[in-house]
C-alpha positions in Angstrom: 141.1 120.6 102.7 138.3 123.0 101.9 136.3 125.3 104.0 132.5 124.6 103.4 131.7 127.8 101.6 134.8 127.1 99.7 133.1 123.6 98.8 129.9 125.3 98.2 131.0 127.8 96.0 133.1 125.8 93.7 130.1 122.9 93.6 127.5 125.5 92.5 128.8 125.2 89.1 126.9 122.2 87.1 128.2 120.1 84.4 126.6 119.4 81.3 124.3 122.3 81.9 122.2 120.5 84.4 120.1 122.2 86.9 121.9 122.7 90.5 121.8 123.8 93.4 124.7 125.5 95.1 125.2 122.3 97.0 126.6 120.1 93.9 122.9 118.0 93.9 121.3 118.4 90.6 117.7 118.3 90.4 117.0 114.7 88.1 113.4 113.6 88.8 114.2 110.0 88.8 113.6 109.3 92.8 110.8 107.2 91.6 112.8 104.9 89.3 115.2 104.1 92.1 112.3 103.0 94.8 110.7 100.7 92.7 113.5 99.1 91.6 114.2 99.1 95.2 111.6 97.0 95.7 112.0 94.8 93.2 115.0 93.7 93.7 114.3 93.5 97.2 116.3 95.7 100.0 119.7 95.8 98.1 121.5 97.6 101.0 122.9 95.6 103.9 120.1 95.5 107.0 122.1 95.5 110.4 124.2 93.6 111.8 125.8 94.0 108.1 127.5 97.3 107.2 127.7 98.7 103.9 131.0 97.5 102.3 133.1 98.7 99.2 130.7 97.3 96.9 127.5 99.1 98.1 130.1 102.1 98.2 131.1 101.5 94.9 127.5 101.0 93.7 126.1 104.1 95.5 128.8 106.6 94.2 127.6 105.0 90.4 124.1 105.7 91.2 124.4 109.4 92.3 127.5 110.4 89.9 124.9 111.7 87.3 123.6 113.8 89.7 126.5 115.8 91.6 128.6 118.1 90.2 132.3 116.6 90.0 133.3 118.9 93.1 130.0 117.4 95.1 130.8 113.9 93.8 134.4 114.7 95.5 133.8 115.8 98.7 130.9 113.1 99.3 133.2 110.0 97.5 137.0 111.2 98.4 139.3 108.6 97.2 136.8 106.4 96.2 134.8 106.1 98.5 134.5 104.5 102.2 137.9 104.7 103.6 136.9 103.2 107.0 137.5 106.8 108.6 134.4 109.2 109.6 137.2 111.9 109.3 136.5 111.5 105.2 133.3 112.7 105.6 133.9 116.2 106.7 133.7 117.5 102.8 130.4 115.3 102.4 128.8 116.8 105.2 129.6 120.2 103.9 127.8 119.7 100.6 124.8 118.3 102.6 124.7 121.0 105.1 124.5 123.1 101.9 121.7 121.7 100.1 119.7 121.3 103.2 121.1 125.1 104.8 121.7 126.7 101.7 123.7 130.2 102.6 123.0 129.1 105.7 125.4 127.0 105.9 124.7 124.5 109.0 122.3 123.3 111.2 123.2 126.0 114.5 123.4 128.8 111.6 120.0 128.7 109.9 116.9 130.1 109.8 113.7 129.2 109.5 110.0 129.1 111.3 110.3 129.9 115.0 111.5 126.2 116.0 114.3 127.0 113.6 113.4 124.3 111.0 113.6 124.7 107.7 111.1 123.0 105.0 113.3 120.6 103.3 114.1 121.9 99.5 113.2 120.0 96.7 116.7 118.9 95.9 116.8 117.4 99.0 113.9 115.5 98.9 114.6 114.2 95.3 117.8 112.9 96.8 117.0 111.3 100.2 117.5 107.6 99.5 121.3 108.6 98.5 121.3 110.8 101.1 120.4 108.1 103.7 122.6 105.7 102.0 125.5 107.9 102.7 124.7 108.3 106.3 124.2 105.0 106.9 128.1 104.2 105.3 129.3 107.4 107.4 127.6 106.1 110.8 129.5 102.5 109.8 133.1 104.4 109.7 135.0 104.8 112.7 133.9 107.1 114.8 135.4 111.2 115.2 133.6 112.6 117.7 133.4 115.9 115.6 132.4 114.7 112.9 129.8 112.5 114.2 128.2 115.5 115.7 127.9 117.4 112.6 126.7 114.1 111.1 123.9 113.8 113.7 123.1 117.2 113.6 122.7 117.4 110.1 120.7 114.1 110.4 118.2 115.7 113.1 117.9 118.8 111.0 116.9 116.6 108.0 114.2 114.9 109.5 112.9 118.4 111.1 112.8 120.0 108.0 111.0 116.6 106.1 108.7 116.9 109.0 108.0 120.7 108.6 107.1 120.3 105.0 104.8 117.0 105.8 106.7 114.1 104.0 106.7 111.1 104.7 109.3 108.9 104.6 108.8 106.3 101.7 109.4 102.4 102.5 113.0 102.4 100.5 113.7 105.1 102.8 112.7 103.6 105.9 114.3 100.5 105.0 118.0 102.3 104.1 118.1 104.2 106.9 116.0 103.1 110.4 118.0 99.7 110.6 121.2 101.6 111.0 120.3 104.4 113.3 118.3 102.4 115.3 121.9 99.7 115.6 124.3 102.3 115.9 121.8 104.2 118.5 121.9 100.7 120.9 125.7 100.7 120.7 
């Protein structure tokens, strides 16, 4: 397994000559495309007491494979996908943590205004519905205490940062994501 900076470094480099972060997100500009069809096709992600399964796995690793570089799409999808473990995640997270923390590099390292949030970057922002999506499937693993601390952490951090740069969270967003943390938080 990698360190994080190992899996920063190595996901800086973008294929086909996209643009990219040194996360592994490449910026794509089609955030808008995926929330209406969203909402036209109605909620397409399981609400709670469903959990996402393989499929919505399956179909969220298709949907953000154009816009990770192959060592991002690796660390956030290893072996496929949702292996039922939280454990899995740990690569995932690290990308994350590097697109939201940059050099950073997590949540209790960064830096920021004096409540220590950061204004979420761009990247971040034009990748929050997959972002959330992959939460949600993370929070639905079995649990590793570690892990699930990062995960929270990260999450908290997030929705600091969206906060400190004023944005709102859209209705896809709210809808992917609120369900499931609100579930998981009453358990």
């Amino acid at each position: 397994a990698r360190t994080a900076p190992e899996v920063a470094a190595v996901a800086a480099v973008a294929i086909e000559g996209k643009e990219s972060d040194s996360s592994g997100l490449k910026r794509h500009g089609k955030k808008a495309k995926r929330e209406a069809e969203f909402k036209g096709h109605g909620r397409g992600w399981p609400a709670p007491p469903e959990e996402p399964k393989a499929g919505e796995c399956a179909q969220l690793r298709a949907l953000w494979r154009d816009h990770l570089t192959l060592e991002a799409e690796r660390a956030l999808f290893p072996e496929g996908g949702r292996s039922g473990s939280m454990e899995e995640a740990a690569q995932g997270l690290a990308v994350l943590e590097s697109a939201l923390f940059g050099a950073a590099g997590g949540p209790h390292n960064r830096g920021g205004d004096a409540s220590g949030a950061l204004s979420a970057p761009e990247v971040v922002v034009e990748h929050l519905d997959l972002i959330f999506k992959w939460v949600t499937v993370r929070l639905c693993e079995r649990e590793s205490v570690p892990v699930l601390q990062r995960l929270l952490d990260l999450v908290v951090a997030l929705l600091a940062s969206l906060k400190k740069r004023g944005y709102s969270l859209s209705e896809a967003e709210q809808a992917i994501f609120l369900p499931h943390l609100l579930e998981k938080s009453a358990n």
